[in-house]
Z-matrix of the N, CA and C atoms (Angstrom, degrees):
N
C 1 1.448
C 2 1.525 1 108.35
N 3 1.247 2 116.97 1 156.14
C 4 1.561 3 135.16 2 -176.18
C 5 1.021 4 94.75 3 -84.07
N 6 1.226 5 140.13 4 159.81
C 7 1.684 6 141.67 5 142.78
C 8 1.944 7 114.60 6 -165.95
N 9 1.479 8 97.02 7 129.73
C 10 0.981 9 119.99 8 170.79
C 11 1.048 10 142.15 9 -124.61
N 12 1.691 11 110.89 10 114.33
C 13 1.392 12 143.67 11 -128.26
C 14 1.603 13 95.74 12 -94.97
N 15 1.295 14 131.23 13 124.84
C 16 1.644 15 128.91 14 -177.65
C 17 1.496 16 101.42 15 -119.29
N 18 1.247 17 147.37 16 84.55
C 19 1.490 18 125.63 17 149.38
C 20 1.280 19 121.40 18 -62.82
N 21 1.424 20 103.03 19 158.78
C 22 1.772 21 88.66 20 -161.06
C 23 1.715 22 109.67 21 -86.99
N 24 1.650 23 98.99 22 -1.03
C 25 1.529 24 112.41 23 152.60
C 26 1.371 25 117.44 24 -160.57
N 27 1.416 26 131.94 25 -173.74
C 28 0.889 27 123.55 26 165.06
C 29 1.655 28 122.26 27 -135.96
N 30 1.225 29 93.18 28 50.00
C 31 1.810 30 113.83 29 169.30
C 32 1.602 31 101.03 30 -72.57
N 33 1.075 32 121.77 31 -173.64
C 34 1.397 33 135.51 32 -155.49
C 35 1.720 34 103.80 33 -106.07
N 36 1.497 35 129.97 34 97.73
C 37 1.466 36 113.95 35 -154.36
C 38 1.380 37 87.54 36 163.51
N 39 1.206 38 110.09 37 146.63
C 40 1.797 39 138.88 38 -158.15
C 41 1.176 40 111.90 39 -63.98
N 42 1.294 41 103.90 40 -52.80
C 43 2.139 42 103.59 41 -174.83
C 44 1.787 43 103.11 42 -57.66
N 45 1.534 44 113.03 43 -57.43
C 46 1.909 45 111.05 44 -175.12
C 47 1.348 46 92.05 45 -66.27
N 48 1.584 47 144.92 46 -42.00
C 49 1.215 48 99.17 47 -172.22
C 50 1.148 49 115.79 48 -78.44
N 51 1.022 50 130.30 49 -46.00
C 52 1.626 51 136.18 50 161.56
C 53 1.751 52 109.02 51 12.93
N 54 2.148 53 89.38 52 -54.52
C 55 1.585 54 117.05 53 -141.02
C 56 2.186 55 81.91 54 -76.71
N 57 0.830 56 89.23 55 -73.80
C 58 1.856 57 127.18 56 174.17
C 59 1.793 58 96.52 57 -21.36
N 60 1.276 59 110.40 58 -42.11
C 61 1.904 60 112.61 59 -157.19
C 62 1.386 61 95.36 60 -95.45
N 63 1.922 62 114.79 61 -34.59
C 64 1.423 63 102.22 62 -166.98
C 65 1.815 64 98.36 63 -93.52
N 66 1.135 65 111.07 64 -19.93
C 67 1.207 66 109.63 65 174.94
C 68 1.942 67 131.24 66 -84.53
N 69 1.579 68 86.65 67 13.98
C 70 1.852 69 109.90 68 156.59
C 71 1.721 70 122.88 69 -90.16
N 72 1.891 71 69.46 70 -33.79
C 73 1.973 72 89.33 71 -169.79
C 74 1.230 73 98.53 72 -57.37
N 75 1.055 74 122.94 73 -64.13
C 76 2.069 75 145.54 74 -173.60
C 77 1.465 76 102.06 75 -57.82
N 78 1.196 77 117.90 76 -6.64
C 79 1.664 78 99.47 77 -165.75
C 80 1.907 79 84.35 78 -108.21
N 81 1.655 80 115.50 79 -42.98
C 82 1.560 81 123.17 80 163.98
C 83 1.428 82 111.48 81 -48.46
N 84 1.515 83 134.86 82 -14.57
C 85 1.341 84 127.50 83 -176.85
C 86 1.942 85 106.84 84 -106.54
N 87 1.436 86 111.84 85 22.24
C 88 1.340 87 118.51 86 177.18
C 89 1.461 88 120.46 87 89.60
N 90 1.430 89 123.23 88 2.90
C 91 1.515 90 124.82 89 168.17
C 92 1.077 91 116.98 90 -87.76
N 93 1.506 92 128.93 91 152.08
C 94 1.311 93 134.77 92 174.81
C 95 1.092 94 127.75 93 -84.66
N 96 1.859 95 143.24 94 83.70
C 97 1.008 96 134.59 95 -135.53
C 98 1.425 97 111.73 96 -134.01
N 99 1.399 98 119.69 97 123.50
C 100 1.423 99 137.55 98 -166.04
C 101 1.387 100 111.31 99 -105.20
N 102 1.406 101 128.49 100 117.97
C 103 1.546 102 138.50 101 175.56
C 104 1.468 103 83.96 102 -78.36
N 105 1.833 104 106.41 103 146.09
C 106 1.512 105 124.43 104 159.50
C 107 1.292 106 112.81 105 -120.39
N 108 0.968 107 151.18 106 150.12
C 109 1.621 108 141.59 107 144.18
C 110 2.034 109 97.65 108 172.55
N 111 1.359 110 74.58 109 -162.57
C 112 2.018 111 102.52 110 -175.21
C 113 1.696 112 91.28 111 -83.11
N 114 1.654 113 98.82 112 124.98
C 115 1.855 114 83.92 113 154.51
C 116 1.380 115 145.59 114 -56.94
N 117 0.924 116 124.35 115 136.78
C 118 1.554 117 109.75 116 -175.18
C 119 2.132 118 84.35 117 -153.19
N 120 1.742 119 103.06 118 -165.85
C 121 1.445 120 99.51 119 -173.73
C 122 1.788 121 123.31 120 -65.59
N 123 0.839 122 108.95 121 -14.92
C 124 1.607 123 116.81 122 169.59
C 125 0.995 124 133.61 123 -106.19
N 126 1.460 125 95.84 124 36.06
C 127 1.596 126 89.12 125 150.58
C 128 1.592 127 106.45 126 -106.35
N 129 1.496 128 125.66 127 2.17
C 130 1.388 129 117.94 128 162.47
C 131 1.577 130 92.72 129 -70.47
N 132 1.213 131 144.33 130 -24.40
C 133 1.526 132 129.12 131 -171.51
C 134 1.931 133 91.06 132 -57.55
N 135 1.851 134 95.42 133 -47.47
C 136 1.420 135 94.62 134 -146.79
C 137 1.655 136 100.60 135 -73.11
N 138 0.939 137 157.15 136 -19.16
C 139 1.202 138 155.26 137 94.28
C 140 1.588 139 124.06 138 15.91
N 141 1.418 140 122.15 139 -54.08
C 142 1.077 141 105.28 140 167.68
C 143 1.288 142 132.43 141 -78.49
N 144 1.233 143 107.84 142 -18.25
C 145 1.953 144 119.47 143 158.90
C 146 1.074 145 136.98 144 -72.20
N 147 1.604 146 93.28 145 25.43
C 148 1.630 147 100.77 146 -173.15
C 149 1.249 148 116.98 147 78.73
N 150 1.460 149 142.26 148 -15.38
C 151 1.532 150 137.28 149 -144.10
C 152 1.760 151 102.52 150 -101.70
N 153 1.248 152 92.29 151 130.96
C 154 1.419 153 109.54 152 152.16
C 155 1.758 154 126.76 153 -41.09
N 156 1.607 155 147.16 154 118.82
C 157 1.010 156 124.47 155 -162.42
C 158 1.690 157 85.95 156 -132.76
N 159 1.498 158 104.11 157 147.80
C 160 1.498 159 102.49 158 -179.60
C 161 1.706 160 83.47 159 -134.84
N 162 1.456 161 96.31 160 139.14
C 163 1.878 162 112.72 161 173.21
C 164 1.186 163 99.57 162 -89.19
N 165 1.524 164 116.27 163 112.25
C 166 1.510 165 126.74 164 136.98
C 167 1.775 166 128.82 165 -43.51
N 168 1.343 167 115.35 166 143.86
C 169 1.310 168 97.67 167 -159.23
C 170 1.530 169 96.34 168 -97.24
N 171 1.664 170 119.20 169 156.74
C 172 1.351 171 122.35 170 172.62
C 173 1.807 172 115.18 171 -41.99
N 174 1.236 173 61.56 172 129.13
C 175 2.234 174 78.80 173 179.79
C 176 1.508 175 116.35 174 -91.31
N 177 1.139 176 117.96 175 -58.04
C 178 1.578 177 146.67 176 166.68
C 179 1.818 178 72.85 177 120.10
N 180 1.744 179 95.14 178 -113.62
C 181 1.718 180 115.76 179 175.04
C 182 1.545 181 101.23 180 -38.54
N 183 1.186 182 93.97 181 155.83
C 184 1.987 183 132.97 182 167.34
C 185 1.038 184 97.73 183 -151.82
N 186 1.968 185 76.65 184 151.20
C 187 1.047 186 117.27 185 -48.77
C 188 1.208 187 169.56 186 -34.22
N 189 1.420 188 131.89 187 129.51
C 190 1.667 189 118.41 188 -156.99
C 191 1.260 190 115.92 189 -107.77
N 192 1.648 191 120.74 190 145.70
C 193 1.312 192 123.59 191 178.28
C 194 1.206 193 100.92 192 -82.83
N 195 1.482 194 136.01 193 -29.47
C 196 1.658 195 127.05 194 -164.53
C 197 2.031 196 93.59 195 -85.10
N 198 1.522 197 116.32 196 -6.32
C 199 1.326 198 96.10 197 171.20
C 200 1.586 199 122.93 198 -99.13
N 201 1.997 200 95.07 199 -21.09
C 202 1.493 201 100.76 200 179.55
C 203 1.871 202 112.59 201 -75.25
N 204 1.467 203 122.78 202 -6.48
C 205 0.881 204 113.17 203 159.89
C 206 1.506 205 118.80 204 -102.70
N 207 1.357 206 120.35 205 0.61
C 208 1.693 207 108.74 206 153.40
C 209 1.470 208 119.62 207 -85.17
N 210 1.122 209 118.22 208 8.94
C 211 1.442 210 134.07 209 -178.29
C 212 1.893 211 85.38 210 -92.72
N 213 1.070 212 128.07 211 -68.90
C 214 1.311 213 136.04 212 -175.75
C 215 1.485 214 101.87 213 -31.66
N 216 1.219 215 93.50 214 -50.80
C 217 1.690 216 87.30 215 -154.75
C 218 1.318 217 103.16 216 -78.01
N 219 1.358 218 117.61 217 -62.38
C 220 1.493 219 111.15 218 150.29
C 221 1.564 220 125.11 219 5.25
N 222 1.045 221 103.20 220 -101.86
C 223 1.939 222 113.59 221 157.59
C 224 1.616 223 106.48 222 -0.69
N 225 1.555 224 100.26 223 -78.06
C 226 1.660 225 113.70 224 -157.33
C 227 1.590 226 103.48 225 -66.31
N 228 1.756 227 111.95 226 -44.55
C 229 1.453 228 95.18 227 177.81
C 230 1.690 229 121.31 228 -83.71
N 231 1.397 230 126.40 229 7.26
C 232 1.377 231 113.76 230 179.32
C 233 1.502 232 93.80 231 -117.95
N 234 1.253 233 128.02 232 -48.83
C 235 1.564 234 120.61 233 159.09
C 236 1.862 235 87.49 234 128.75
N 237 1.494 236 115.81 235 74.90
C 238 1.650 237 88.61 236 -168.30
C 239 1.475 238 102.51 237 -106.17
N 240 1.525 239 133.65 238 175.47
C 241 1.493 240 119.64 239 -168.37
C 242 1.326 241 91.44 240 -100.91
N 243 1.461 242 105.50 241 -41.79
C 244 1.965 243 109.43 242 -163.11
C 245 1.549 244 91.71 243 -116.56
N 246 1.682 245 95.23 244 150.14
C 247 1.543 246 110.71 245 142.96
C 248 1.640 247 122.00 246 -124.13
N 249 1.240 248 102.08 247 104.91
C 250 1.854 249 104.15 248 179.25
C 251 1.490 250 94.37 249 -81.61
N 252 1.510 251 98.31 250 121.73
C 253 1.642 252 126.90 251 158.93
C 254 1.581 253 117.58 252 -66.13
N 255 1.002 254 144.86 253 138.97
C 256 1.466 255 142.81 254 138.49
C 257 1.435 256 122.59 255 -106.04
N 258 0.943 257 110.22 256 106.55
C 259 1.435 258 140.63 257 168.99
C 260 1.739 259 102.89 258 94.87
N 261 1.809 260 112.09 259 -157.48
C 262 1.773 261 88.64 260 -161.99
C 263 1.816 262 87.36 261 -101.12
N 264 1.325 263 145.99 262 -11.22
C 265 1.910 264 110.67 263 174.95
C 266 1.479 265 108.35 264 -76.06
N 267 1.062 266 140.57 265 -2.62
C 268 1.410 267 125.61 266 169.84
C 269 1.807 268 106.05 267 -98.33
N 270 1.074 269 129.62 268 -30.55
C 271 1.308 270 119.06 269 173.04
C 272 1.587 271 110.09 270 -81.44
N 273 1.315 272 130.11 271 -1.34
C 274 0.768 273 117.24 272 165.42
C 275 1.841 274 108.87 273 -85.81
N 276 1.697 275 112.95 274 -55.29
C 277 1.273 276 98.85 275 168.48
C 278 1.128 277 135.20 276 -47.57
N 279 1.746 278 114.03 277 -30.18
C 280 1.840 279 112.68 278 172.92
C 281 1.725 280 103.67 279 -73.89
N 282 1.435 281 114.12 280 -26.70
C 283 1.624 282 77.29 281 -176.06
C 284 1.657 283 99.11 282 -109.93
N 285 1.327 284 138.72 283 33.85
C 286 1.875 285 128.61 284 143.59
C 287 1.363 286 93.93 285 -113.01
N 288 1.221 287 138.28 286 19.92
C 289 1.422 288 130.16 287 150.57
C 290 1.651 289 116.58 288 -91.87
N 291 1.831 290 97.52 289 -98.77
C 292 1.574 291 93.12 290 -167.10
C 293 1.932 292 107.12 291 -69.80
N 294 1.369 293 96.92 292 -32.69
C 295 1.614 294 105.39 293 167.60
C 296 1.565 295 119.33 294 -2.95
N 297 1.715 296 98.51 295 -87.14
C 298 1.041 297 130.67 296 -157.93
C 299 1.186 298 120.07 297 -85.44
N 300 1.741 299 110.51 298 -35.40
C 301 1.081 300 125.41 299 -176.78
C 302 1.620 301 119.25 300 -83.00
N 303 1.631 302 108.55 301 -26.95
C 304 1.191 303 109.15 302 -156.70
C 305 1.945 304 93.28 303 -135.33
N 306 1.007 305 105.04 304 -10.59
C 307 1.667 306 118.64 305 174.41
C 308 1.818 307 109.57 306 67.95
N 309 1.539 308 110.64 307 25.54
C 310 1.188 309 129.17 308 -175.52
C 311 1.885 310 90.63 309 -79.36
N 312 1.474 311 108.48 310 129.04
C 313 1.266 312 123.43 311 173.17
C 314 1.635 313 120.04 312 -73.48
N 315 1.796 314 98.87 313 136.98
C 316 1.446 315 108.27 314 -165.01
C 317 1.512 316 93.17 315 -143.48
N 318 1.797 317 81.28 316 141.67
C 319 2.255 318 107.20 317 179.93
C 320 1.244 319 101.72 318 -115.23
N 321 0.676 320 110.62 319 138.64
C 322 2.145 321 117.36 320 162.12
C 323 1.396 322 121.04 321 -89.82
N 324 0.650 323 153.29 322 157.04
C 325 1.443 324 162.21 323 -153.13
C 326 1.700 325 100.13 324 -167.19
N 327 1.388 326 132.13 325 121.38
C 328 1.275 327 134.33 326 -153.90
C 329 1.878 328 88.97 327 -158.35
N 330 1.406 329 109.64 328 105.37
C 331 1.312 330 110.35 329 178.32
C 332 1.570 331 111.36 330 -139.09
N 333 1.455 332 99.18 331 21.87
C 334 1.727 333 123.68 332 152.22
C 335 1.980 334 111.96 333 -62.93
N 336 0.908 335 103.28 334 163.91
C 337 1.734 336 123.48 335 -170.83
C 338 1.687 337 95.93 336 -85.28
N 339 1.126 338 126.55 337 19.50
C 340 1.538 339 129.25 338 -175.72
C 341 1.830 340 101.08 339 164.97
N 342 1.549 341 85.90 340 135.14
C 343 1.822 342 108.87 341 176.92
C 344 1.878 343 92.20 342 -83.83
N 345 1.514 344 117.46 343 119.12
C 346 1.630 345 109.79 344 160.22
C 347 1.471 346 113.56 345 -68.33
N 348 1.529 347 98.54 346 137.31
C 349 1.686 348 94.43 347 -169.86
C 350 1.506 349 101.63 348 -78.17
N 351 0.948 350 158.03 349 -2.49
C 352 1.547 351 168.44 350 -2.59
C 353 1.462 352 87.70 351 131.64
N 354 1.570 353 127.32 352 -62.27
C 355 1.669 354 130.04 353 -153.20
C 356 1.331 355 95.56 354 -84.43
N 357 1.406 356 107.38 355 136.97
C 358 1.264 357 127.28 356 174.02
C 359 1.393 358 119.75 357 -28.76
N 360 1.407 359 134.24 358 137.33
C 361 1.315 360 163.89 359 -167.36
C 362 2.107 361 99.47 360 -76.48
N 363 1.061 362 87.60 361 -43.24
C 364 1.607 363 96.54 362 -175.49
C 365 1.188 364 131.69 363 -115.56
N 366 1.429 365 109.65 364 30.65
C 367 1.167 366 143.98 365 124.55
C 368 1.870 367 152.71 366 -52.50
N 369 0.896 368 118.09 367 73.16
C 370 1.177 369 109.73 368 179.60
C 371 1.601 370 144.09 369 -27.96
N 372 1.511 371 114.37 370 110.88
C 373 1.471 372 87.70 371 -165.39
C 374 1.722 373 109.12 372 -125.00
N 375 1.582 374 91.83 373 162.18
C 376 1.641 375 93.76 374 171.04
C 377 1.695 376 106.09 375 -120.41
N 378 1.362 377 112.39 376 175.10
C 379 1.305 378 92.69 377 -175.19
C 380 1.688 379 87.36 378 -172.92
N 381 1.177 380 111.91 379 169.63
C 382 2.013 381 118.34 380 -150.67
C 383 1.426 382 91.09 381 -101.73
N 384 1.595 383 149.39 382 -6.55
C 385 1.362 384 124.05 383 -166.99
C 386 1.581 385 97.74 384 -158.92
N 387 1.298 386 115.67 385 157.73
C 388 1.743 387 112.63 386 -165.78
C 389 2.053 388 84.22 387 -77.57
N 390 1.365 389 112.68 388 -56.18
C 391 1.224 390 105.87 389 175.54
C 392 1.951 391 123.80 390 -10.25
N 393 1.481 392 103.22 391 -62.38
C 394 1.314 393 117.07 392 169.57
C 395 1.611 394 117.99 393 -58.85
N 396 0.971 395 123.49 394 -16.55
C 397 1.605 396 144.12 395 -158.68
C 398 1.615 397 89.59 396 -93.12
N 399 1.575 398 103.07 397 -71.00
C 400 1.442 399 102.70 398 -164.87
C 401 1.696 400 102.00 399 -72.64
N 402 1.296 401 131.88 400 3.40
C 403 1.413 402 120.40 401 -170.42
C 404 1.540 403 91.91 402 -111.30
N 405 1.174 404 129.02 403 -17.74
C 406 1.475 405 134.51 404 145.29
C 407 1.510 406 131.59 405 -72.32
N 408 1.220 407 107.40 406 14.23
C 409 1.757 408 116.66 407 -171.59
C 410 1.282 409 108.86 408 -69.55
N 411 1.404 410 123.10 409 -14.39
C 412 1.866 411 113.80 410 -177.95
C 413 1.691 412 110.12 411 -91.23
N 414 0.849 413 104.19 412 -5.92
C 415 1.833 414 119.77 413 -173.25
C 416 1.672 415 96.50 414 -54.70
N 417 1.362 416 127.53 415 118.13
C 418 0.987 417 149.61 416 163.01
C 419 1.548 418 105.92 417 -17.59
N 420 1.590 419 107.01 418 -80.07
C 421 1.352 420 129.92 419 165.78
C 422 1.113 421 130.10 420 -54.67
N 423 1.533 422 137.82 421 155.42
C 424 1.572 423 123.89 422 163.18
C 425 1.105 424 131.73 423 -28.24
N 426 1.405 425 132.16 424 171.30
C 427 1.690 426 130.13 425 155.98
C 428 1.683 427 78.85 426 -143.72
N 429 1.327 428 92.08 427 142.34
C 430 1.475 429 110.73 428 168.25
C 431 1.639 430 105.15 429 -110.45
N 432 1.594 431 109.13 430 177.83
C 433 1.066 432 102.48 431 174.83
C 434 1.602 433 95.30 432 -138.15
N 435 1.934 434 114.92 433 136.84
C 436 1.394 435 114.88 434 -174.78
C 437 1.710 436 84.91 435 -129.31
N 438 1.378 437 124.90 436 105.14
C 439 1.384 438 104.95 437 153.73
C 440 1.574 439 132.08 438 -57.05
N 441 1.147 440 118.00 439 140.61
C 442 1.533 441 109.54 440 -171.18
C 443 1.774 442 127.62 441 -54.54
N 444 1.209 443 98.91 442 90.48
C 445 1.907 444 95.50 443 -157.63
C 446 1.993 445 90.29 444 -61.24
N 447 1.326 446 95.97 445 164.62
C 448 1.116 447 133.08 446 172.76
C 449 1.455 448 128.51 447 -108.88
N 450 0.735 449 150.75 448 117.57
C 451 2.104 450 157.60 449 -159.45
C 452 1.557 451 78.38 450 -84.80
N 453 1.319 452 129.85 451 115.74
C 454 1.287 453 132.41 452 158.73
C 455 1.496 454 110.85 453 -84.32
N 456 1.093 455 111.20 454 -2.44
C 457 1.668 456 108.92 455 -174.46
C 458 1.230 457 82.74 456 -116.62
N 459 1.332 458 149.46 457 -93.48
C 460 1.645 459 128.98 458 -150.38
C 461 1.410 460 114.65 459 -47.47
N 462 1.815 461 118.81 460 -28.65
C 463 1.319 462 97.09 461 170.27
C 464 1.274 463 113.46 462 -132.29
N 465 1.445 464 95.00 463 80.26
C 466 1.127 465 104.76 464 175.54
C 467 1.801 466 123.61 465 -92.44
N 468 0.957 467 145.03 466 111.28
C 469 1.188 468 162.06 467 176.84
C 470 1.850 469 96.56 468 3.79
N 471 1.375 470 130.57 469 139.96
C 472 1.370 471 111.13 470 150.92
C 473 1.562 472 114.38 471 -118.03
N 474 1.113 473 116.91 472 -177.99
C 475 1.573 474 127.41 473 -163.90
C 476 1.412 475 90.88 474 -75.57
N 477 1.720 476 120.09 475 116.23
C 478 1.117 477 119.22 476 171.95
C 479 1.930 478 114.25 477 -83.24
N 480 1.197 479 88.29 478 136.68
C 481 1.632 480 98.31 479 174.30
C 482 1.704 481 103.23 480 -95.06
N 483 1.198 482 139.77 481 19.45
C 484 0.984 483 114.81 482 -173.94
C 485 0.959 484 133.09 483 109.03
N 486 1.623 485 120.36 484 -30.71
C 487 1.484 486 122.65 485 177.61
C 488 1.266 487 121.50 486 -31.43
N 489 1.082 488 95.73 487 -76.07
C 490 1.339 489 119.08 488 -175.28
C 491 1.575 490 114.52 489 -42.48
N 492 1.496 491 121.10 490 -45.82
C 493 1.795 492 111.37 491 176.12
C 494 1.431 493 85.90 492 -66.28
N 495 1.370 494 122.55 493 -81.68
C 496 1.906 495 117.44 494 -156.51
C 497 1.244 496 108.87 495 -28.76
N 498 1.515 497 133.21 496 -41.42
C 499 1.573 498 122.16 497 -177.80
C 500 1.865 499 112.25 498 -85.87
N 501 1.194 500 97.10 499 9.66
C 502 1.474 501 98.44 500 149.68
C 503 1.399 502 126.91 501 -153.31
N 504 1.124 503 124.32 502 28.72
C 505 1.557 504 134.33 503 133.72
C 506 1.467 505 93.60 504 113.73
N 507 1.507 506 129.61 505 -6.57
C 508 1.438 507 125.89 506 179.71
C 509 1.380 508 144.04 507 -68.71
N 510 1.668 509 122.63 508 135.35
C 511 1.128 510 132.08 509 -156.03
C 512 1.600 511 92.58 510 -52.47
N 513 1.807 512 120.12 511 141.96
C 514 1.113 513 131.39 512 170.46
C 515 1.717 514 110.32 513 -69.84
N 516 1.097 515 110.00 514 -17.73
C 517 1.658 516 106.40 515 -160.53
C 518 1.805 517 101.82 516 -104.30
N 519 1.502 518 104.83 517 -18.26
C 520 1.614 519 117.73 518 -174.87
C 521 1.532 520 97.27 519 -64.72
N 522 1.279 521 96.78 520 118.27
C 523 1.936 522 95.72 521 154.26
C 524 1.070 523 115.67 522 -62.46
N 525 1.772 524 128.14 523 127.65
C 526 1.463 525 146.02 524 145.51
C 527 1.689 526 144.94 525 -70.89
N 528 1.328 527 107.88 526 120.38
C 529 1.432 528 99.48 527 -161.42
C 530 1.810 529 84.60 528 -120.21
N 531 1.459 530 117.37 529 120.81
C 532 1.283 531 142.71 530 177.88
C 533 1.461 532 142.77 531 -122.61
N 534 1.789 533 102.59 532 95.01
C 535 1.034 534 129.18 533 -168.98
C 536 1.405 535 125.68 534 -79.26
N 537 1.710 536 130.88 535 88.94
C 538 1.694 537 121.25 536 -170.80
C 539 1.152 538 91.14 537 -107.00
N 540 1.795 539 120.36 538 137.91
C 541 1.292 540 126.48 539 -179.55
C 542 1.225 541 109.91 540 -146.89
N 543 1.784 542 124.02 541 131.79
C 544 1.334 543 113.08 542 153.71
C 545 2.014 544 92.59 543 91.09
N 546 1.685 545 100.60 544 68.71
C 547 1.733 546 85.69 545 168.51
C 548 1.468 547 105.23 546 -82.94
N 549 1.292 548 133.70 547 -13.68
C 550 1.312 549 124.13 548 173.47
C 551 1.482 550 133.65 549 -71.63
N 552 1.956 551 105.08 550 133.66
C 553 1.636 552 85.81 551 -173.09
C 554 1.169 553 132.04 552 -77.03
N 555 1.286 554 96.33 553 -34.73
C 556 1.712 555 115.67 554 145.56
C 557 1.431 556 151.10 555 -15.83
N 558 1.355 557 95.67 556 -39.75
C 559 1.751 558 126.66 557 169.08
C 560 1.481 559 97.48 558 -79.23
N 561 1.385 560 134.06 559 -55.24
C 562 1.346 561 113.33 560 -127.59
C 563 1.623 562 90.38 561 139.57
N 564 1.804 563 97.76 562 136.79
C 565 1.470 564 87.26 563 -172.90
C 566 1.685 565 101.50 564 -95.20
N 567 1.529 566 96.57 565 178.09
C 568 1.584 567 129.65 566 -158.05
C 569 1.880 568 94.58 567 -66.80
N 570 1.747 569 104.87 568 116.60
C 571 1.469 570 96.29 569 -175.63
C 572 1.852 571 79.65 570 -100.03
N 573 1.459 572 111.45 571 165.34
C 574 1.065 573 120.67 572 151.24
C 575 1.886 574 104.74 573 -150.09
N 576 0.902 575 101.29 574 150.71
C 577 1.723 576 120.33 575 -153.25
C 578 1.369 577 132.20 576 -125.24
N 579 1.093 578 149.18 577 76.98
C 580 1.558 579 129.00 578 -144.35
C 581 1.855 580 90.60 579 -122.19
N 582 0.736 581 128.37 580 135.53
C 583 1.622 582 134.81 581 157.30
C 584 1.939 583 110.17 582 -96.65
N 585 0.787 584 116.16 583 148.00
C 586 1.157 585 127.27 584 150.17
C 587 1.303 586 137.12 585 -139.27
């Protein structure tokens, strides 16, 4: 199968990698799978998974019509079956682009703190918490539920030497309990937390 993978960017942040990690997995299980979006730092991720990356062209606003018809064309010249959306301006451009236009099949992927009731009804969706599931329960179509997996091996913890207390003045012998929350600026700014 074809499939083309949309994060709704690819800055450094949970939903694209999410998009970026599962869309290596799928491309390792024999599908042919194409990253779309704006450059930003991951697309060296998308690069290292083997994946094909195609630059979407500047939009300003989202959703964009000058992207839902490079999504079209896209489609028609590589021939793709699916377009998985992440979050709602790219599922909206994949489905009033190749969607509608070309009847090329589109999923949403919604791993925001709320589904907009706004995104299409006939749409397929996934979404990070049953919470979101049941607040999506009138949706025509399915809602699945994908909690946001984690690569336990790429990030996996390493043997701290210390850095981290010396650049903030903390007792070596004090047990640490360490809270990072919220890389988006958008959300809410970046808490980071150390107790000792």
């Amino acid at each position: 199968m074809k499939i083309l993978v949309y994060p709704h960017m690819l800055s450094i942040g949970g939903s694209q990698l999410n998009a970026v990690e599962l869309a290596g997995a799928v491309a390792r299980r024999g599908h042919d799978v194409t990253v779309f979006g704006r450059p930003g730092p991951l697309v060296d991720v998308v690069r290292t998974w083997g994946l094909r990356f195609e630059e979407a062209p500047e939009s300003g606003r989202r959703p964009s019509i000058a992207v839902a018809k490079a999504l079209v064309r896209l489609v028609e010249r590589d021939g793709y079956d699916l377009v998985h959306g992440y979050e709602w301006p790219p599922v909206l451009e994949a489905f009033y682009g190749p969607c509608l236009r070309r009847g090329i099949a589109v999923v949403a992927t919604v791993l925001s703190m709320s589904v907009p009731s706004f995104l299409p009804g006939v749409v397929p969706l996934i979404v990070g918490t049953r919470q979101l599931q049941a607040a999506a329960g009138d949706r025509p179509t399915l809602v699945w539920v994908l909690e946001p997996p984690v690569d336990l091996t790429a990030n996996a913890p390493s043997d701290d030497d210390g850095t981290f207390r010396k650049a903030h003045d903390l007792d070596p012998a004090t047990p640490l309990v360490v809270i990072v929350s919220r890389l988006a600026d958008d959300l809410g700014p970046l808490i980071v937390w150390a107790a000792a």
